[in-house]
DRENNUBA-988586 format. One record per residue (C-alpha): residue number from 1; residue in one letter; x, y, z. Coordinates in steps of 0.2 Angstrom, whole numbers. Each point is the difference from the previous one (the first is absolute). Layout:
+-----+--------+-------+-------+-------+
: num : residu :     X :     Y :     Z :
+-----+--------+-------+-------+-------+
: NUM :      a :     X :     Y :     Z :
...
+-----+--------+-------+-------+-------+
***
This chain:
+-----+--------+-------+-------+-------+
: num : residu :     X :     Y :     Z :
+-----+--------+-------+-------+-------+
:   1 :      x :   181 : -1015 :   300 :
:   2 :      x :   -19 :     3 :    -2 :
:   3 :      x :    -6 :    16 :    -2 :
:   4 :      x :     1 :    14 :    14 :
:   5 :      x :    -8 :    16 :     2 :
:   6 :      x :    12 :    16 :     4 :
:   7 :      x :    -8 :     3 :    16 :
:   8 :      x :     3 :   -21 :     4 :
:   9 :      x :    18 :     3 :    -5 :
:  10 :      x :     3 :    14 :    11 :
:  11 :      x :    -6 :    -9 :    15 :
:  12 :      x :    13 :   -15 :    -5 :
:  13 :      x :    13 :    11 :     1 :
:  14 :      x :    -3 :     8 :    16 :
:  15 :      x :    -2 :   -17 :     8 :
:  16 :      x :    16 :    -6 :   -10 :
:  17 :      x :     7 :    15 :     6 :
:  18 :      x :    -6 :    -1 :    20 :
:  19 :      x :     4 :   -18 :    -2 :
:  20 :      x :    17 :     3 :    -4 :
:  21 :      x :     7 :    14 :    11 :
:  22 :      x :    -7 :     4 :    20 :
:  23 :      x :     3 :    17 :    -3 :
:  24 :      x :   -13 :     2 :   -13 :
:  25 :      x :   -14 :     9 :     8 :
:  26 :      x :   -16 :     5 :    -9 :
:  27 :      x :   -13 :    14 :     7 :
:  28 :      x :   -12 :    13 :    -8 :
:  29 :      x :   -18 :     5 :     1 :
:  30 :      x :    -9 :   -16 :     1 :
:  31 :      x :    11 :   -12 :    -6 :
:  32 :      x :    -1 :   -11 :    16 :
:  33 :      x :   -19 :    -9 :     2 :
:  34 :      x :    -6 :     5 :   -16 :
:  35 :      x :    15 :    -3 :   -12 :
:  36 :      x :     1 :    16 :    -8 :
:  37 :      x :   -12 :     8 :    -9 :
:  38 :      x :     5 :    -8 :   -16 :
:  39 :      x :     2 :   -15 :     8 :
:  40 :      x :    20 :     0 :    -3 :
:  41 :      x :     5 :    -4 :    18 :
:  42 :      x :   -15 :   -15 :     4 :
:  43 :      x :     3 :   -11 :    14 :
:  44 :      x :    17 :     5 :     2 :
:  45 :      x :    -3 :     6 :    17 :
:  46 :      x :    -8 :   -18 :     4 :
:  47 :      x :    17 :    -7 :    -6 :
:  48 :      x :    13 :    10 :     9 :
:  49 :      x :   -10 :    10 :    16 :
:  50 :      x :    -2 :    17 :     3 :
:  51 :      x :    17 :     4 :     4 :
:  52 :      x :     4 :    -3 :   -18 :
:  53 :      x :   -15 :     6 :   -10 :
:  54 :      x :    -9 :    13 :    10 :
:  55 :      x :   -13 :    16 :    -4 :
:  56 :      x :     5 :    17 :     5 :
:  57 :      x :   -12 :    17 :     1 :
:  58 :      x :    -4 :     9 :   -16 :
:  59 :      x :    13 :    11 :     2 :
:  60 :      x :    13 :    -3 :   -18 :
:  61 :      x :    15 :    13 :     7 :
:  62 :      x :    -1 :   -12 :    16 :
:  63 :      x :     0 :   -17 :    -9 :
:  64 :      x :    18 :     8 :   -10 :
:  65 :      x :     6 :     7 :    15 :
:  66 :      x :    -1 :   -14 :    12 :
:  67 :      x :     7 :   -10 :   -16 :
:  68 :      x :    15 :    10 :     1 :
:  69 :      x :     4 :    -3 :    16 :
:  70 :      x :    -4 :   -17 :    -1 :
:  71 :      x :    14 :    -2 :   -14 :
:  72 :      x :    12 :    10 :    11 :
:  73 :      x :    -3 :   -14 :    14 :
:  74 :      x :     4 :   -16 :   -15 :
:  75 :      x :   -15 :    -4 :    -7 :
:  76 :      x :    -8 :     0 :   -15 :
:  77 :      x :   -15 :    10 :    -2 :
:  78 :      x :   -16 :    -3 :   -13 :
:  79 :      x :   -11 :    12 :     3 :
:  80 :      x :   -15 :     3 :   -11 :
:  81 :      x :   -10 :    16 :    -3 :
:  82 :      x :   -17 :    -4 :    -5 :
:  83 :      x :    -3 :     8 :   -14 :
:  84 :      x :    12 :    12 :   -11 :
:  85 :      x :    -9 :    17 :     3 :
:  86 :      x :     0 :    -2 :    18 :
:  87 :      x :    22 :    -2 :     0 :
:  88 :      x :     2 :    19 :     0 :
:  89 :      x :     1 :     3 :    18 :
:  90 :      x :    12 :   -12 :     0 :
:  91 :      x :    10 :    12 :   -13 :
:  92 :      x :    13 :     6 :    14 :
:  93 :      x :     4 :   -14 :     7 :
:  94 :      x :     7 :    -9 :   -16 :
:  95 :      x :     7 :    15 :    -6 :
:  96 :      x :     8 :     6 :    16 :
:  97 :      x :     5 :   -16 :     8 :
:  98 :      x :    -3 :   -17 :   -11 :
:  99 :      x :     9 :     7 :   -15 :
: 100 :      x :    14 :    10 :     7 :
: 101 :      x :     7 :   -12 :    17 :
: 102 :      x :    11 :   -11 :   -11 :
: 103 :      x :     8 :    17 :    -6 :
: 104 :      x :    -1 :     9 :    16 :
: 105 :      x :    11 :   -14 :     9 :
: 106 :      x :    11 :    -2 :   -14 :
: 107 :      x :    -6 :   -18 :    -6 :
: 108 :      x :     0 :    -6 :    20 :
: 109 :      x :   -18 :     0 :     3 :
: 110 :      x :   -12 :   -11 :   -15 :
: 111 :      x :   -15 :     5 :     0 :
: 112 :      x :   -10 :   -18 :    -7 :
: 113 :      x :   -17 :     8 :     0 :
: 114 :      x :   -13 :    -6 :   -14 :
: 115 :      x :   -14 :    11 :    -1 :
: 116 :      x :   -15 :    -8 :    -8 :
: 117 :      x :   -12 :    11 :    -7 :
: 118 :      x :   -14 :    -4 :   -13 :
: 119 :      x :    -1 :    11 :   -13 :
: 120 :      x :   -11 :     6 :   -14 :
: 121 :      x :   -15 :    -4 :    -8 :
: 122 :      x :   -11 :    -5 :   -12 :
: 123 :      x :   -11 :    -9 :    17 :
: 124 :      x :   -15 :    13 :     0 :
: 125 :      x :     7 :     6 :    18 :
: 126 :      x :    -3 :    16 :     8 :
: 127 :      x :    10 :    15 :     3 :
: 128 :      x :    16 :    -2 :     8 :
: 129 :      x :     0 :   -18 :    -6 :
: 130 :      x :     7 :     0 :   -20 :
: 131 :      x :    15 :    11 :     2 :
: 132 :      x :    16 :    -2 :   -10 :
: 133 :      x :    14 :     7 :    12 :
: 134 :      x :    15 :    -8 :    -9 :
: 135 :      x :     9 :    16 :    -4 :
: 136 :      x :     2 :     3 :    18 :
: 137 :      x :    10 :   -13 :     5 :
: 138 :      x :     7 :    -3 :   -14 :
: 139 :      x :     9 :    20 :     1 :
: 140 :      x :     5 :    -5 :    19 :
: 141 :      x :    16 :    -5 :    -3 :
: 142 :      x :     6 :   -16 :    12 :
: 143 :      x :   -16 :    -7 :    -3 :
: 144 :      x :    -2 :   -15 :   -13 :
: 145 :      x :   -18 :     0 :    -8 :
: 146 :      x :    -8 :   -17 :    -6 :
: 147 :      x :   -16 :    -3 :    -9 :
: 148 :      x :    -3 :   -18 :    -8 :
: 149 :      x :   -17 :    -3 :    -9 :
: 150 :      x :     2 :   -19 :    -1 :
: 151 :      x :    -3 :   -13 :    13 :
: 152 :      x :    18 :    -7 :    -2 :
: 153 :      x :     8 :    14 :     0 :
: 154 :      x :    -9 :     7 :    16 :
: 155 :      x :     4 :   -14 :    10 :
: 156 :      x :    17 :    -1 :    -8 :
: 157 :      x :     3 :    18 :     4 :
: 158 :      x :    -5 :     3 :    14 :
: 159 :      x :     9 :   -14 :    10 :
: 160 :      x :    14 :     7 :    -8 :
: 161 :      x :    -7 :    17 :     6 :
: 162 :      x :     0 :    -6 :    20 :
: 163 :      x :    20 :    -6 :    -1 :
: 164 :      x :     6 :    13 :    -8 :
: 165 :      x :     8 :    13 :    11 :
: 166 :      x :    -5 :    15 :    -5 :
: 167 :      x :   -18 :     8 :     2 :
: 168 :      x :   -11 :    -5 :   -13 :
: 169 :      x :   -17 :     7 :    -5 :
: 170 :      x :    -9 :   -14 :    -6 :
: 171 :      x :   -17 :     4 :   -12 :
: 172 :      x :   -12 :   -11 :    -6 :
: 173 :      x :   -15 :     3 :   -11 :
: 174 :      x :   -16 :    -3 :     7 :
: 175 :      x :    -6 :    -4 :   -16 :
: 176 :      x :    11 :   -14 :    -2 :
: 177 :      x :    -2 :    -7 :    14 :
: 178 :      x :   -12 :   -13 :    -4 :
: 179 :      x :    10 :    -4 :   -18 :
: 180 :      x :     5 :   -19 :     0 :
: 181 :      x :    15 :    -6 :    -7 :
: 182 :      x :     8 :   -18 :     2 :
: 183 :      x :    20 :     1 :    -1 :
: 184 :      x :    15 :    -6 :    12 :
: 185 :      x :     0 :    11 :    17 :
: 186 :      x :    19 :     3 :     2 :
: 187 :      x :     6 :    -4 :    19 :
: 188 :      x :    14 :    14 :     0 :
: 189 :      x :    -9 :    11 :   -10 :
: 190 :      x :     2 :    10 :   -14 :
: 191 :      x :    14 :    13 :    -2 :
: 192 :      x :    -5 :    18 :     1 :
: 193 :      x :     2 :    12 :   -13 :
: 194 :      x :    -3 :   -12 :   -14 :
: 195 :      x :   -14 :     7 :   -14 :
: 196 :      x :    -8 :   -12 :   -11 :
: 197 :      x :    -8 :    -5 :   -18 :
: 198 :      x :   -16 :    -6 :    -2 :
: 199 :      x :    -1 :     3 :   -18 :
: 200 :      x :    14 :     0 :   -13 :
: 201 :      x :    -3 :    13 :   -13 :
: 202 :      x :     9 :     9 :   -14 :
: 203 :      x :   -12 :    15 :    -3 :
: 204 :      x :     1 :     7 :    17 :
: 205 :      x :     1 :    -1 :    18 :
: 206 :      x :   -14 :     2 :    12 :
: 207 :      x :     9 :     5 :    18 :
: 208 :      x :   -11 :    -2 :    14 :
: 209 :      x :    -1 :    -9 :    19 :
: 210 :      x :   -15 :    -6 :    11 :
: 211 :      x :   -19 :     0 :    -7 :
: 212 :      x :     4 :     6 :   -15 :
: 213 :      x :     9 :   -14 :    -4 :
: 214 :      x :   -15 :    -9 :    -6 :
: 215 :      x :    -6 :    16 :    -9 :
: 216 :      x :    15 :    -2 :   -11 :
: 217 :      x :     2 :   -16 :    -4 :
: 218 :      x :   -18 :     2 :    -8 :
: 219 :      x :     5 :    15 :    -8 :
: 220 :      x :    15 :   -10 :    -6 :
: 221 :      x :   -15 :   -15 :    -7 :
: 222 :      x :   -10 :    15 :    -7 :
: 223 :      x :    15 :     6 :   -10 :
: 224 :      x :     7 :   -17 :    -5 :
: 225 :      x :   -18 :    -1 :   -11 :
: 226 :      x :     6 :    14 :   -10 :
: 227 :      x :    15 :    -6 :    -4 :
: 228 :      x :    10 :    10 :    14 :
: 229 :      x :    13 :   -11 :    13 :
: 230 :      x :     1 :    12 :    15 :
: 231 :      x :    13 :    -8 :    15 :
: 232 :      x :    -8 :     2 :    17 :
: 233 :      x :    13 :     3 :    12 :
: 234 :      x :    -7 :    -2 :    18 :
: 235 :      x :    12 :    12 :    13 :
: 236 :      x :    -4 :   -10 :    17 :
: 237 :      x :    12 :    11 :     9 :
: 238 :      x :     2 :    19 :    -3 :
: 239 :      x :    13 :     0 :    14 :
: 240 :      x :    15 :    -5 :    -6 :
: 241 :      x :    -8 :     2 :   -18 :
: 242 :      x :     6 :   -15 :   -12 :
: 243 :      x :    11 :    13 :   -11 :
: 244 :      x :     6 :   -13 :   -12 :
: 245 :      x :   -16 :    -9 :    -4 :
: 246 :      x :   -10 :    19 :    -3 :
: 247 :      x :    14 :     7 :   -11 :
: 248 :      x :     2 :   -19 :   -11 :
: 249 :      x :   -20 :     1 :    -3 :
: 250 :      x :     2 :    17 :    -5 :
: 251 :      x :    14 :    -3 :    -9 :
: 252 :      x :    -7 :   -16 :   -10 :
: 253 :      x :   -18 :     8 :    -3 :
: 254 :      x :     3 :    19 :    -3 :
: 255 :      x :   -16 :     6 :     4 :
: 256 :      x :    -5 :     0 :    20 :
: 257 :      x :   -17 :     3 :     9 :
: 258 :      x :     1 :     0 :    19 :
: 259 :      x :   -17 :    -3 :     8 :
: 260 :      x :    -5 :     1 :    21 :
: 261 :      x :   -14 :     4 :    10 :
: 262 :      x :     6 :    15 :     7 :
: 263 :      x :     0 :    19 :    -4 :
: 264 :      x :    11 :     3 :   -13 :
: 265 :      x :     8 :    18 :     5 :
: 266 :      x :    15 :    -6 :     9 :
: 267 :      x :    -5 :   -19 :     0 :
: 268 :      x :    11 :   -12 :    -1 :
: 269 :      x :    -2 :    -3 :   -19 :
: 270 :      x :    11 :    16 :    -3 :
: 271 :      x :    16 :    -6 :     9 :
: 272 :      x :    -3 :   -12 :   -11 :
: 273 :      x :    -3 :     7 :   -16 :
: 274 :      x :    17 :    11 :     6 :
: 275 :      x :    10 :   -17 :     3 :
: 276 :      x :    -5 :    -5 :   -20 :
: 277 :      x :     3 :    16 :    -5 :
: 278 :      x :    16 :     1 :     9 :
: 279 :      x :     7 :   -19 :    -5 :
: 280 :      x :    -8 :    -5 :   -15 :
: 281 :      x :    -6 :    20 :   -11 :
: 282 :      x :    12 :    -5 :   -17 :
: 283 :      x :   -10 :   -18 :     1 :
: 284 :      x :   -19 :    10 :     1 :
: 285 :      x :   -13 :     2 :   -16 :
: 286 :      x :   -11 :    10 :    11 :
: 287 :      x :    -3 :     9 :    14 :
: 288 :      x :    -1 :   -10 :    16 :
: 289 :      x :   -19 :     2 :     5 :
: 290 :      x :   -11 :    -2 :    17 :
: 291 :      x :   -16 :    -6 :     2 :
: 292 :      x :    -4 :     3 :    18 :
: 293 :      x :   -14 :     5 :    12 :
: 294 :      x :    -5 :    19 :     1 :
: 295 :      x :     3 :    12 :     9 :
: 296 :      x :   -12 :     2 :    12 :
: 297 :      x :    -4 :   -10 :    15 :
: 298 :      x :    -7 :   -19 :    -2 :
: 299 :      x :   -16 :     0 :    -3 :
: 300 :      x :   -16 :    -8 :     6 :
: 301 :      x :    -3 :   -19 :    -3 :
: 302 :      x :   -14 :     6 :   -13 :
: 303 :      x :    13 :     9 :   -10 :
: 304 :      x :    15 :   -10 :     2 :
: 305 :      x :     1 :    -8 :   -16 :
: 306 :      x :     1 :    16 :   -11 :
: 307 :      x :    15 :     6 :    12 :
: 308 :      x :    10 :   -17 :    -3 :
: 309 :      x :    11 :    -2 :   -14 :
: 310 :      x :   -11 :   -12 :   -12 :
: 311 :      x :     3 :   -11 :   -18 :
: 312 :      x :    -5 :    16 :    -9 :
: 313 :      x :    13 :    13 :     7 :
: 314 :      x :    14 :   -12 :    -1 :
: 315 :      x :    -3 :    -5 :   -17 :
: 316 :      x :     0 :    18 :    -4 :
: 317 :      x :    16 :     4 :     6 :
: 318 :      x :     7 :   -15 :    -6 :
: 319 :      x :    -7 :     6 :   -18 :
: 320 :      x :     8 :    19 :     2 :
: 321 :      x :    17 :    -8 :     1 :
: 322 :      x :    -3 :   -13 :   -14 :
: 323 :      x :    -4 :    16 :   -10 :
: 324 :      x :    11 :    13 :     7 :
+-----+--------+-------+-------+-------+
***
């Protein structure tokens, strides 16, 4: 297959996906006429109608709440918020209804929800538009949390995403959105919950999901020039978290560095730095290390690269646990 961009895979799995199923319904702000901002759901609505692929007010608790009820009534919601800092209103609804309804009827009710949300940054955005909310949902137990950070995967993923039958919270980096990657899409998907490595390495692992995946893997090349083989082990999903894959690299490397976007106080890095810590401590040289964003608020676009986790500061804590 020729190379595809992330945001064109994206859109092939929703038309696979609307393609496939009737009950697939797609709705957000602007999503409709224009596409979507990012272009993800273009001329979709020319291809199935209105009733299929259809704008709704700016109002995020609404788009999750009508979402529920929609998935109460059999179908199969893909709702999109439009950008990540703006899905907080919609906080109570996945907490309070979209993660809990399987539970609540004891496993009578699904609840096939995939909320897509772009995420992050590294796009020169403004405020409200680079956030990293991860940790949220990944807390909220009933939900399962994906992230892909190449094409393949996120049309692979998310396809698989839309069948499954439990409500999934569906992020993609809007600074991989216009990677390219030329690969075979998968018509049934890919399973969730599987992590994957990008690298082999002996020296030590580099954990890490979404747009720093990229950010690692030239760490891993910067490192390599010194005489130092780091594995690069991309997550994909942190809900169900690939246990076994984490705790082999961990295990076969001895020395772990886990690098997101996000705030590291109670990020998702430390569950896990405690799963390694749990599972793999008699196999560890060192201590398992984060290189994170701060903790402060995302900053301006102007600003945005000192906040981000760059070549330098992963290189450093890879260097700490070589020496340790």
């Amino acid at each position: 297959m020729a190379d595809v961009t992330m945001a064109q895979a994206l859109n092939g799995a929703l038309r696979r996906a609307l393609a496939d199923d009737d009950r697939v319904l797609i709705f957000g702000e602007d999503v409709g006429t224009l596409g979507g901002v990012f272009r993800i759901t273009d001329k979709l609505q020319a291809e199935f109608g209105e009733d299929r692929v259809f704008d709704t007010p700016l109002a995020e608790s609404g788009i999750v709440g009508i979402s529920v009820g929609l998935a109460l009534a059999g179908w199969r919601p893909v709702p999109e918020i439009q950008f990540d800092g703006f899905s907080y209103p919609a906080l109570d609804q996945v907490i309070s209804h979209v993660a809990k309804y399987r539970f609540r009827s004891a496993g009578t009710v699904n609840m096939p929800i995939v909320l897509r949300i772009p995420c992050a940054g590294g796009i020169g955005a403004a405020e409200h538009h680079s956030e990293s909310p991860e940790a949220y949902y990944a807390h909220t137990a009933g939900l399962k949390v994906v992230i892909p950070s190449t094409p393949i995967d996120a049309f692979n993923l998310l396809l698989s995403s839309i069948r499954d039958p439990d409500p999934v919270i569906f992020l993609e980096p809007k600074s991989r959105y216009w990677s390219k990657e030329s690969g075979e899409l998968e018509p049934n998907g890919l399973p969730i919950g599987r992590a994957r490595v990008l690298r082999e390495g002996e020296h030590g692992t580099l954990v890490t999901w979404g747009g720093m995946v990229p950010r690692c893997l030239q760490a891993a090349e910067a490192a390599a020039e010194d005489g130092v083989s780091l594995e690069v082990l991309d997550l994909r999903c942190l809900v169900p978290l690939d246990l076994e894959a984490l705790i082999a690299s961990a295990r076969k490397t001895g020395r772990v560095v886990v690098v997101h976007e996000a705030p590291m106080t109670a990020g998702f890095g430390a569950e896990v730095v405690a799963r390694v810590v749990e599972d793999a401590f008699e196999y560890l040289e060192a201590p398992v290390l984060r290189v994170t964003g701060y903790d402060t608020p995302y900053p301006p676009a102007k600003s945005e690269e000192y906040y981000l986790p760059d070549l330098d500061r992963i290189l450093g804590a890879v260097q700490r646990t070589l020496t340790f």
